[in-house]
C-alpha positions in Angstrom: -10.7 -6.7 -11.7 -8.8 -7.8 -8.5 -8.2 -4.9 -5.7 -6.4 -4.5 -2.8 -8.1 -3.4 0.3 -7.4 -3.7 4.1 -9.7 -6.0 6.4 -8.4 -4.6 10.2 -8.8 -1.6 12.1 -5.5 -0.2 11.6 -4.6 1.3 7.8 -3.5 0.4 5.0 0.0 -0.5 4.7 3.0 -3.1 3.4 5.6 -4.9 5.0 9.3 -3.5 4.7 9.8 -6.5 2.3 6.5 -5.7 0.2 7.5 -2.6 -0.3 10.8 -3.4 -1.2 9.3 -6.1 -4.1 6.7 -2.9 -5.5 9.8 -0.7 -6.3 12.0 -3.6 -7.5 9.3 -4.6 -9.7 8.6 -0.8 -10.8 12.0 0.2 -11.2 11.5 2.7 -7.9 14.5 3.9 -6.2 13.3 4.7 -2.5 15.2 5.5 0.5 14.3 3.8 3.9 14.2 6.0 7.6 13.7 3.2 10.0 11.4 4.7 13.5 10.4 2.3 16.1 7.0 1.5 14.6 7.1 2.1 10.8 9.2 2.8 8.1 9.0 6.1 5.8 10.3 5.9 2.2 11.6 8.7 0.1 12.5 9.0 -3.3 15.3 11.2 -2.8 18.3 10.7 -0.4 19.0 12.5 2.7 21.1 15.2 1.1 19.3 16.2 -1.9 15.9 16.9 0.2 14.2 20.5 1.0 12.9 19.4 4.1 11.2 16.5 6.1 9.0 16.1 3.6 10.6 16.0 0.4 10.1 13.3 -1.9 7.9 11.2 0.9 6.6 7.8 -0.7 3.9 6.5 1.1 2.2 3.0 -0.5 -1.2 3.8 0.3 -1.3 7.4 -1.7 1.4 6.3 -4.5 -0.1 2.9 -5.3 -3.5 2.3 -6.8 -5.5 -0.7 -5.9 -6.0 -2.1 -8.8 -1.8 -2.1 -9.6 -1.5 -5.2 -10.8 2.1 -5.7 -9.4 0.6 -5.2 -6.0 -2.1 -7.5 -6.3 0.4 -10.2 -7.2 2.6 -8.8 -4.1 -0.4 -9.3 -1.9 -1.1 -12.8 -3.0 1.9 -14.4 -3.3 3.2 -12.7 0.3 0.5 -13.5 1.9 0.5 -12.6 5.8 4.4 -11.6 5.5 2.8 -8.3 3.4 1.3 -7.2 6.2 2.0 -4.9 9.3 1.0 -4.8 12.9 -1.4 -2.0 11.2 -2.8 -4.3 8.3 -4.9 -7.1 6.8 -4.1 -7.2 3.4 -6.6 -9.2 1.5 -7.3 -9.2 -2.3 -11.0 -8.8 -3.9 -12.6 -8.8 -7.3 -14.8 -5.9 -8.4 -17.1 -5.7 -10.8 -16.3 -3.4 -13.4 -19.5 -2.9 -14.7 -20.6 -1.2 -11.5 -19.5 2.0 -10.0 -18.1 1.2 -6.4 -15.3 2.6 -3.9 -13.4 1.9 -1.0 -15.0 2.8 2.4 -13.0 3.2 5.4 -14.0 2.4 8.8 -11.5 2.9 11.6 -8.7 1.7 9.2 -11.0 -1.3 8.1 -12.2 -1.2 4.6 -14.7 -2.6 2.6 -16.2 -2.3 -1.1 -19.6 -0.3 -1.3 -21.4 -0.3 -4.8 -23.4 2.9 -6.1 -27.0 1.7 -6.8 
């Protein structure tokens, strides 16, 4: 099974235009707020939220890994998936084996259970 993980210290996160293809792809509806350094989505507008919260979107809790529609995203994007924050690179896990994602300073790798 492919995954996606990210190889920089930084975080895990996608370009404006990779998140764009996810919901386009999954039939999401998501609002944009545009700050100098990042974008934050929201799946309701403006008006209709509680507060600053409501209805946040964020890639890196809403997607899983192994979505295959990211996967795809991430390969065929390339570098122009990525932000200033991220390395987006795709791996292939053995499914056989128990293993997670470790996180190092933003970098992350894939640790097997023995």
């Amino acid at each position: 099974m492919k995954i996606v993980i990210n190889d920089c210290n930084g975080e895990f996160s996608l370009s404006e235009e990779a998140v764009s293809q996810y919901a386009a792809r999954r039939n999401l509806i998501l609002y944009m707020k545009r700050i100098p350094t990042e974008c934050i989505y929201f799946t309701k507008p403006k008006d209709l939220r509680k507060d600053a919260y409501d209805g946040i979107w964020e890639p890196k809790r809403h997607i899983p890994r192994f979505d295959m529609v990211l996967v795809d995203i991430v390969e065929k994007m390339g570098k122009k998936a990525n932000t200033i924050y991220s390395k987006l690179i795709v791996k292939e896990v053995d499914t056989d084996s128990k293993w997670s994602i470790v996180e190092d300073d933003g970098k992350e790798c894939i640790v097997y259970d023995t």
